[in-house]
N, C-alpha and C positions, 0 to 999 in steps of 0.2 A: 324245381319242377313240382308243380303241384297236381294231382291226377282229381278230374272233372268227374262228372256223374253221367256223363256222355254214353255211355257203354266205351266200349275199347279204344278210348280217345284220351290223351295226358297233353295238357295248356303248359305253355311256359310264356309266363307273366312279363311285364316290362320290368318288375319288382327286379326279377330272377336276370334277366337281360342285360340291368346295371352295375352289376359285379364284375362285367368283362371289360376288356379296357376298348376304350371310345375304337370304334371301327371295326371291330374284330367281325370273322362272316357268323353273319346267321348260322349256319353248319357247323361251327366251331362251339356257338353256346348250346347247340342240340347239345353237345356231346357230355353234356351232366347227366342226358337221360341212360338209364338201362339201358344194355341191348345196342347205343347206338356208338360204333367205333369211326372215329374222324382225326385222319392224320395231315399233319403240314409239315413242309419243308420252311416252313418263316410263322413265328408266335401268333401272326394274325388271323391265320387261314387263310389268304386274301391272294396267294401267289395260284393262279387256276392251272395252271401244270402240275403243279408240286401239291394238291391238297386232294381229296378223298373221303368217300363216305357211306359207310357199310351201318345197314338196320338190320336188325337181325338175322345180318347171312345175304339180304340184297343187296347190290350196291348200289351208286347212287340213279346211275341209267335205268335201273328197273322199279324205281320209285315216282308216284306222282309228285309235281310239285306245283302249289299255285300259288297267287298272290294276287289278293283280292278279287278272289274266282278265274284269272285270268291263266289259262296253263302254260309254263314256263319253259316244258318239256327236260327233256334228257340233262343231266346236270353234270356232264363229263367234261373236257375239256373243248372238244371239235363238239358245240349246240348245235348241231344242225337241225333242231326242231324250234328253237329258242332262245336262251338267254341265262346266262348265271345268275342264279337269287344276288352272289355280289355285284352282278351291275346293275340290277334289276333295282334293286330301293337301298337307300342307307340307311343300316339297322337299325339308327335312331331312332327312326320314322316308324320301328314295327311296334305293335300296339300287343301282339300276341301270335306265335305259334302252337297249332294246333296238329299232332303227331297221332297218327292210327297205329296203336298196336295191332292191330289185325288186317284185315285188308284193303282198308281205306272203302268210304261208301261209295257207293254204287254213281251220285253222281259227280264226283270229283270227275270231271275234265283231263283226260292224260291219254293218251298211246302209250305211254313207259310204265304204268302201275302193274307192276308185280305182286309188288310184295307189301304195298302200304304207302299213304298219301301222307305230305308235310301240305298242312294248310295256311297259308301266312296273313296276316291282316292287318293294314295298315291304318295308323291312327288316325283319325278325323282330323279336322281345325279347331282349334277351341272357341269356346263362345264367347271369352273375352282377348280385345287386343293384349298382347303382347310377344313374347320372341324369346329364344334361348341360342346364348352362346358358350363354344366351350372350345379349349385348346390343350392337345396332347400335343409329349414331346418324350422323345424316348431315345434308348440306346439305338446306334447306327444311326444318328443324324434322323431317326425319325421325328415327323409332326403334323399333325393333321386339325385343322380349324375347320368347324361347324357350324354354321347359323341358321337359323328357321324363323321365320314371322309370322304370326296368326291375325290374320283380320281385326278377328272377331264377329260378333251377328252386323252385318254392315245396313239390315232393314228390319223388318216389321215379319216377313217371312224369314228370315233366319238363316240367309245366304253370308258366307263365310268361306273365308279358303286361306291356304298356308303355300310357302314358299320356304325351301332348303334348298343350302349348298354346302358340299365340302370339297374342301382338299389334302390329297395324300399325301406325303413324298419322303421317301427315305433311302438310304441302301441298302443293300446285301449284305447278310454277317457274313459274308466271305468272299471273294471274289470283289469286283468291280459293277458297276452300276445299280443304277435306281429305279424303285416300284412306284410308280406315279400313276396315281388315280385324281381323279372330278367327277362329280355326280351333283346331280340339280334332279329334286321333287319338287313335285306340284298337286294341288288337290284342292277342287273346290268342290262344294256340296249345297245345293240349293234342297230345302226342307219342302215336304207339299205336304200341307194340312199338318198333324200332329204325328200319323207315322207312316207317312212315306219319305219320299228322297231320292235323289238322283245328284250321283256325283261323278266327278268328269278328273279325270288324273294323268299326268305327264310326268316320265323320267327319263333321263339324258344320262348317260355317264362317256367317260373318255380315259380309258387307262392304256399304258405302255409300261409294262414290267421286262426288267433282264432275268432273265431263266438263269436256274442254276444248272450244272452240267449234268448230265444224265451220267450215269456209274453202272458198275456192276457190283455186285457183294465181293468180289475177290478185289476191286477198288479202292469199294471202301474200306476192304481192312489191311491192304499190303498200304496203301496212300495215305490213308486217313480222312477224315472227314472234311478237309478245309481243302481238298482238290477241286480247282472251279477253273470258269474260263481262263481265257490268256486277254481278256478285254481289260484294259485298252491296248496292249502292249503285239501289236500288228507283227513286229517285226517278229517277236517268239514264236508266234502260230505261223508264221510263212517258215521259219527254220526249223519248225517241226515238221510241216509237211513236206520238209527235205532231206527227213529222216534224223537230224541235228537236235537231239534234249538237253536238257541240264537238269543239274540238283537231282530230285525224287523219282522224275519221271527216265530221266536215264538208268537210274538204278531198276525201276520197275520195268524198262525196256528191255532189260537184259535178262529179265528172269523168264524160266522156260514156256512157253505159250503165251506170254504178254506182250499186247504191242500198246504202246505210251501213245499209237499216233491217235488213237479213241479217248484215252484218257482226258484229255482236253480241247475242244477248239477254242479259235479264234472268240467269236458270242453269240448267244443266241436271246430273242427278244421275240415276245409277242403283244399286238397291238389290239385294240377294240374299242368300238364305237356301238354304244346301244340306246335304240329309241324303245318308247315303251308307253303307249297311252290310251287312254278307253272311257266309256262310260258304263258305270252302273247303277240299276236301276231296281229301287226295291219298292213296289207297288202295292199298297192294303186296299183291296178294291171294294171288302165288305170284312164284317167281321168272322167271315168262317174262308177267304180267297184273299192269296195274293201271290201275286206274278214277279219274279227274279229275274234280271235279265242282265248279261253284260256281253259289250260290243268293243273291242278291241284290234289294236293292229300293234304290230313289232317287225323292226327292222334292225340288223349287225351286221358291221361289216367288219372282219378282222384280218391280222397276218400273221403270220408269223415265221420266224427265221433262223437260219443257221450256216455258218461260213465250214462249208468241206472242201474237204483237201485231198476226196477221192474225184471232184471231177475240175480239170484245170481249166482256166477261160481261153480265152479264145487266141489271148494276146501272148499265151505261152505264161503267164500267174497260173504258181501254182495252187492255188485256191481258189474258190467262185463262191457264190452268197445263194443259197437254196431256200428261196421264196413260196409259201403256201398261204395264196390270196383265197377268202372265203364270204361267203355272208346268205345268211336271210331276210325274206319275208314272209312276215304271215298275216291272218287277219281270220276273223272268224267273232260267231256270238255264242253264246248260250242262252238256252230259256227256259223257266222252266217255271211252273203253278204247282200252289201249295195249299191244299183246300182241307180244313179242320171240320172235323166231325166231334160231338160227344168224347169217343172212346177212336178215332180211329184221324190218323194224318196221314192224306195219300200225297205224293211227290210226283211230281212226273215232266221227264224235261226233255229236250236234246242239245245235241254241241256242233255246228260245224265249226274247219277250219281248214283251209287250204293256206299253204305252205310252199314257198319256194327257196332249195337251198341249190347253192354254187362253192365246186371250191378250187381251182386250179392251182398247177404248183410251174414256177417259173425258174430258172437260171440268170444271174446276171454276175458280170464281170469284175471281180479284184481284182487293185493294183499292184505293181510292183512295192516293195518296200520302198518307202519314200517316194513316190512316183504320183501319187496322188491322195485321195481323203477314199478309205477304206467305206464300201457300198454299208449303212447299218438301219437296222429297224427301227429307230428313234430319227434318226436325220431325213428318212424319206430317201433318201438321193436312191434311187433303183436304178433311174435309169431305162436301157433298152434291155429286153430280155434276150438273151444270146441260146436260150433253149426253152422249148414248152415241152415239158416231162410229160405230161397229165393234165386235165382236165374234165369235171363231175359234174353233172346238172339235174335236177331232180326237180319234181311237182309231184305234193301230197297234196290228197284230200281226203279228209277225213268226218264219219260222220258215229254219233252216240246217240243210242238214246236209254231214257232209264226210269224205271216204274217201281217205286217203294211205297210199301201200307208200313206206317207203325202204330201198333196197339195197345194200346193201355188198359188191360183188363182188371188191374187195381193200380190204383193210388202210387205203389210201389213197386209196379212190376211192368216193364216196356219192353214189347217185342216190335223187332223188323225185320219184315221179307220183302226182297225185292230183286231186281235184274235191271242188266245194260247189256246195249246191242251194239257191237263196234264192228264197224268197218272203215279199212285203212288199203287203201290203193297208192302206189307210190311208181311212177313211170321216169325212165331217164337213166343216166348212166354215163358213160362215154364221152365225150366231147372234145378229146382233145387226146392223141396218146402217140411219144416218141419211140416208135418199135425198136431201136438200135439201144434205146435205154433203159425203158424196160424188161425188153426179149418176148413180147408180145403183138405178134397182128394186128390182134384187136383185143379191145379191152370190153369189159361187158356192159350188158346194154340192155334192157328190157322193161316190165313190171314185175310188182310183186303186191298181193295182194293177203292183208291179215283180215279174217272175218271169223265173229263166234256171234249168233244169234240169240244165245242164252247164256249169261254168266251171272249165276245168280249169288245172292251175299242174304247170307242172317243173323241176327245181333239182338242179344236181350240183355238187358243189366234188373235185378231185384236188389233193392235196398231192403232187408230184411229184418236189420235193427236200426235205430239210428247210430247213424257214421259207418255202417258197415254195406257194404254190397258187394256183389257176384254179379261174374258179364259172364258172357262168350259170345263169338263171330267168326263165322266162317261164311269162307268167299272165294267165288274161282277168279280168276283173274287173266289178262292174255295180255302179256306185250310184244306192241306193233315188230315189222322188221324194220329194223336200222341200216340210216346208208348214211356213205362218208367220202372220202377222197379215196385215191387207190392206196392200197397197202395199210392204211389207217383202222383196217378190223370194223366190218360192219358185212352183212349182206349184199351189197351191190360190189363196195371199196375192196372187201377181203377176198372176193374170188378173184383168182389170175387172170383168169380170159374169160371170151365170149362162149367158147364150145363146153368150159367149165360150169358157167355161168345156165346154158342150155342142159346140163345133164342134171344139175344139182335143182333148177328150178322146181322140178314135180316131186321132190321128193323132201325139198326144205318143207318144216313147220313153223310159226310162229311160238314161241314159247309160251306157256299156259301152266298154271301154279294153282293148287288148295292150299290155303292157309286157313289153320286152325288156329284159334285161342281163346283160352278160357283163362280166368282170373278171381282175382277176389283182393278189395281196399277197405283197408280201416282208416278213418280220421277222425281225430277227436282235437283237443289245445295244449295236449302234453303228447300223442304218439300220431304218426302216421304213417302206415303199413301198408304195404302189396306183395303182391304173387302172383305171376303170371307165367303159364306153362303152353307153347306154341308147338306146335307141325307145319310144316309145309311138305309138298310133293311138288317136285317140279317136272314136265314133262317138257321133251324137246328142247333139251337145254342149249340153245348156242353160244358157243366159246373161240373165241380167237386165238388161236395155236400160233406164236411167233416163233422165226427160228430166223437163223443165217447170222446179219450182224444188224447193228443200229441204221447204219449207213445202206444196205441192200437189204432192208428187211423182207421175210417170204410172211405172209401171212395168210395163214385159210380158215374160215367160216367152218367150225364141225358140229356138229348135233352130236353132244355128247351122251343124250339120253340123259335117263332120270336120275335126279336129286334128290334125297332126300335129308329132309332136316328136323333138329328137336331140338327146342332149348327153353329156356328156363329163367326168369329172370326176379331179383329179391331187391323190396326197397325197403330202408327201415330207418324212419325219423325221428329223434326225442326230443322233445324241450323241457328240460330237465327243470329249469329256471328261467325265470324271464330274460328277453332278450339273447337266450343261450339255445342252439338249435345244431345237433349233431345227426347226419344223417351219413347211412354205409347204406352203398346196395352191391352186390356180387349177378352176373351172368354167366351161364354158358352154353354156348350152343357144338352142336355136333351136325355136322355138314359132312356126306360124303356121296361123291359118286355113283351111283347103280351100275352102270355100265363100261366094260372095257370097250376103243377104241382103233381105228385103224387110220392110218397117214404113210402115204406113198408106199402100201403094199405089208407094211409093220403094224402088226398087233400091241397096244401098249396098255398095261394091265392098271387101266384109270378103276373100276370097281373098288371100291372099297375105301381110296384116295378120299381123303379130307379137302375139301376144297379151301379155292386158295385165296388166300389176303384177310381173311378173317379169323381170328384170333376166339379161340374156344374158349378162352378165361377172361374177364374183367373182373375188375374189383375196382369200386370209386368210392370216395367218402369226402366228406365235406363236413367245415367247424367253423359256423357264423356265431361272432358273437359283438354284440351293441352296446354300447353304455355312451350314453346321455347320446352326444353327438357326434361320436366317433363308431365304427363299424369294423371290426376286423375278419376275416376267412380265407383259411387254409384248404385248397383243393388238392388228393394227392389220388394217383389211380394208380394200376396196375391192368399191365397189356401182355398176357402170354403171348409166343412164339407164335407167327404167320407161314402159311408156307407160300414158296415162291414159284414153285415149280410142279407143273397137273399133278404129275406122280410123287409128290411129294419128298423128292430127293435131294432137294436145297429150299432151306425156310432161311428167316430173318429170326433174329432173339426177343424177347420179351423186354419189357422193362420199367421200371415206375418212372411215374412223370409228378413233378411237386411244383404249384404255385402259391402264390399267398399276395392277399391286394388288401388293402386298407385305404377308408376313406372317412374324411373329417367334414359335416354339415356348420358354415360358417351362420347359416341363416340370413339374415337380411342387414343387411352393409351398404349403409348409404342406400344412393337410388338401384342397389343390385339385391336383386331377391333370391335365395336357394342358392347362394354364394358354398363350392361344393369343391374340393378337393381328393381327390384318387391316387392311389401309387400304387403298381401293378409287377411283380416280379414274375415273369415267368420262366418253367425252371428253374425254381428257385435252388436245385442240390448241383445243379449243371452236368447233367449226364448229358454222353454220346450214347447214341442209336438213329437206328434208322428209320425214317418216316414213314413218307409215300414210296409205294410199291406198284409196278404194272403201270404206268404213265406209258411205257411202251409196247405193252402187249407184256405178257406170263409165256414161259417158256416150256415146252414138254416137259422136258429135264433141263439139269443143270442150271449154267449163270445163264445173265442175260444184262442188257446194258438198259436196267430200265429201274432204277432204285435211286432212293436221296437220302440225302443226312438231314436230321431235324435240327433248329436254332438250336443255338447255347442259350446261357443264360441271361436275359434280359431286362429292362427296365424300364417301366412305363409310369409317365406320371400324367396326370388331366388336370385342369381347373376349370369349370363350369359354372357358370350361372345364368337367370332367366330374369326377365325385365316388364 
């Protein structure tokens, strides 16, 4: 990661990007930077239940996300505004991310910026034909094959465009079944005159991953870490949910307050389908004016699944297949004009985008053991629904706009003031609900509405010597309300009923952040040095309070009130000698509560409580070092203890995480060019710990059945070349 002269802005290069092994998520190579903590249950990042992503203190829903100016939305598991950056583009394809240490600019495109925008940017076509192929293969049957073709300039004006695909497929270090992915880019770019251009982009993906089982901490430490579904083995999960264990799980059945029949089901799988395509438009219409514009649409339709043994079918099985069908669309532009003065660049732009999400959850029928092919999320076979639980339907629209001056009073010294004006309407709710299942009349139903007519942001960076400069940025920030299915933790989803739903409306806020930060970077060809010292105030903080079980979860929307936050972050580079580059940087942030709470009549003494899933110590370091045509680096962090629980009364442990990858440049071999080999161990010391955290919602107190085990140790090798 190399830090720009942006003010509070840090680039990560394609340089930086090729150290990680072929596929891996965008979110997962953030995570060299300061500040930014990203856990997975699988080496890749790539499993979108089991992975996570906390910047400093935000997580990843309260962060903007775009990809080539197009806003991606909420970056949680249930997208209901969007899209995951991994189905969104394959990383190959990114040309460079660009990360706000402060509070992302004014005209980042997002309803979810809180706390700070990830910018992403995808590479052009190149101006000569040719193409790169490459093929990983790794522990657990993994392998993934990549190709891309570049035109090249096909005329006289400069029109060119590329074509990628790849494919996924490997298993589970534990447990049964495979993570299978496809994705197809596309991108053409027709040049007008010398600097304009208009370019036109499509991306497609198709993944089906088996989830690993949800746990508790008292799971995973009385079980162990390799407790997973009962998939394929049909008959084990029907004679558990007839109260019948063996081996482990009888053992842990028996012990005082445990019941084995949570510990494992039958399988669980989630499915997605994402479209993704637009054009943009960068226009020099003189030399002091020019107009940005991008037009885009997106569409996902996904599922996802789980065989319980708390509701029996119809036929007297005693198990059923618990179906949650979902998807969006959206569509929307941005515009915006950018007109140079002397000493002064004014910006000014807006965003629409209307949005429609659905998610229903459905019941269908297992067979008897042996009786027929068991209902699964990869075979399709559903079938007829024997119960409609629930049903959600929504229509957002949303509309920004944003006016920045930056000033250059010297040479070396740029200021910016400016504001955005957001408002977000979101109508719907309801649609479908089984009163005998839920224990509800009615389920809620209404609008809700986020507006702030002034949220202003300031940002100045002085380079006062050469290689050295000072920033600072501070910026209010509001993100929209969130809606989801029922019980799934959001505004509309997380309230019980409709008369819940009508008391809470006048008196819900949208949540609204200052974030402070100020800094200071050194760079020269032997050191490069920062320091960077943040606040945030969070006001209106809404949190998901889970309780009961996995299976009946209660979940309620609370306005926890204020947050407040300070941290701190240290980067320190040397290249001692050529080819040799040793970099350590340390964070920490301090996150805690302002306010105690109340839940069904109980006062719970949150005030002072450290907030939960972010880990107040890191420490990262890194030892790249080159000779001739070989390239070796050891990446080794450390993640102090999380907590689990609001009041802090059950965390996760800490623990170092060690990889090391090496790669040998063959050069040009016959008719193959950049002939290019990689071997990637991750984990390389093979500790157990535990990953991802809150996949199911966080718990007032105590356990909760929402935690994962992270990979063992691993092994990945590439060979690559370009034609």
């Amino acid at each position: 990661m190399r830090r720009t002269g942006a003010g509070a802005t840090e680039t990560m290069t394609r340089v930086e990007m090729d150290k990680f092994v072929q596929g891996s998520s965008p979110m997962m190579m953030l995570s060299r930077k300061p500040g930014i903590n990203f856990v997975a249950n699988d080496p890749l990042g790539v499993d979108t239940w089991g992975s996570s992503l906390y910047m400093r203190g935000f997580q990843q829903s309260q962060l903007g996300v775009t990809l080539d100016g197009v806003p991606l939305g909420a970056q949680d598991y249930y997208t209901y505004n969007g899209q995951s950056i991994n189905f969104s583009i394959l990383s190959d394809n990114i040309e460079r991310m660009d990360v706000s240490d402060g509070g992302g600019d004014v005209e980042v495109p997002s309803t979810t910026n809180l706390g700070g925008s990830i910018q992403i940017t995808s590479s052009d076509p190149h101006d000569h034909y040719g193409g790169k192929v490459s093929q990983m293969f790794g522990s657990y049957n993994a392998f993934r094959t990549y190709a891309r073709v570049d035109s090249g300039r096909l005329n006289a004006s400069g029109t060119k465009f590329m074509v990628s695909y790849a494919r996924s497929d490997g298993n589970k270090w534990k447990g049964s079944g495979e993570q299978f992915d496809q994705q197809m880019n596309a991108k053409i770019v027709q040049p007008i005159g010398e600097q304009s251009s208009i370019k036109a982009f499509f991306n497609w993906n198709d993944a089906t991953q088996f989830n690993y089982a949800d746990q508790t901490i008292d799971m995973l430490n009385r079980l162990g870490h390799h407790n997973d579904y009962y998939y394929p083995n049909y008959n084990a999960a029907y004679q558990a949910a007839a109260g019948n264990f063996s081996g482990a799980l009888a053992q842990y059945n028996s012990l005082p307050g445990s019941d084995a029949l949570d510990a494992s089901y039958f399988d669980g799988v989630t499915h997605a389908v994402d479209y993704l395509g637009g054009l943009n438009a960068h226009l020099v219409l003189n030399r002091h004016l020019e107009w940005n514009s991008v037009i885009y649409g997106q569409a996902e339709n996904h599922w996802g699944t789980w065989t319980t043994p708390y509701v029996p079918s119809p036929s007297g099985s005693l198990l059923s297949e618990q179906v949650n069908f979902g998807g969006n669309q959206k569509f929307g532009f941005t515009s915006a004009i950018r007109y140079q003065l002397p000493k002064n660049t004014i910006d000014t732009g807006v965003w629409y985008e209307n949005n429609r999400y659905h998610i229903d959850q459905y019941m269908y029928a297992q067979p008897f053991p042996g009786e027929g092919t068991p209902v699964s999320g990869v075979l399709h076979n559903f079938g007829t629904p024997f119960q409609h639980n629930w049903g959600e339907n929504f229509n957002t629209n949303t509309f920004q706009f944003h006016l920045e001056d930056t000033y250059r009073p010297l040479s070396t010294l740029t200021l910016k003031a400016g504001f955005k004006s957001m408002l977000v309407t979101t109508v719907g709710g309801a649609t479908a609900n089984d009163a005998d299942y839920n224990g509800q009349s009615q389920l809620a139903n209404g609008s809700l509405t986020s507006a702030k007519a002034f949220l202003p942001h300031f940002n100045g960076v002085w380079h006062f010597l050469p290689g050295h400069e000072v920033y600072f940025d501070i910026a209010r920030n509001m993100r929209a309300y969130s809606y989801g299915g029922y019980q799934l933790g959001s505004a509309f989803g997380g309230i019980a009923n409709q008369e819940t739903f009508n008391s809470l409306k006048n008196t819900l806020r949208p949540e609204t952040a200052w974030v402070y930060d100020v800094g200071y970077r050194y760079n020269s060809n032997i050191v490069t040095g920062s320091l960077n010292l943040y606040h945030a105030d969070f006001s209106n903080r809404l949190q998901n309070l889970t309780a009961g079980t996995i299976t009946q979860p209660v979940s309620t929307v609370v306005n926890v009130g204020s947050v407040s936050m300070y941290g701190v972050d240290a980067s320190f580079t040397v290249r001692p000698i050529r080819n040799l580059s040793i970099t350590n940087s340390i964070s920490y942030n301090h996150s805690t509560y302002g306010d105690n709470i109340q839940d069904q009549g109980v006062t719970y003494n949150l005030a002072g409580k450290k907030v939960i899933a972010y880990p107040q110590l890191m420490y990262k370091a890194n030892i790249t070092y080159a000779y001739r045509a070989a390239t070796v680096y050891l990446d080794t962090n450390y993640m102090s203890k999380r907590y689990f629980s609001y009041i802090n009364d059950m965390s996760v442990p800490g623990y170092w995480m060690t990889s090391l990858g090496a790669s040998y440049k063959f050069g040009k071999v016959g008719p193959l060019h950049n002939l290019k080999f990689d071997l990637n161990i991750y984990n390389l010391t093979n500790i157990s710990y535990i990953s991802q955290i809150g996949e199911n919602g966080f718990p007032l107190s105590g356990d909760y059945q929402s935690a994962l085990a992270g990979s063992p140790r691993t092994y990945f090798g590439t060979i690559s070349t370009e034609f």
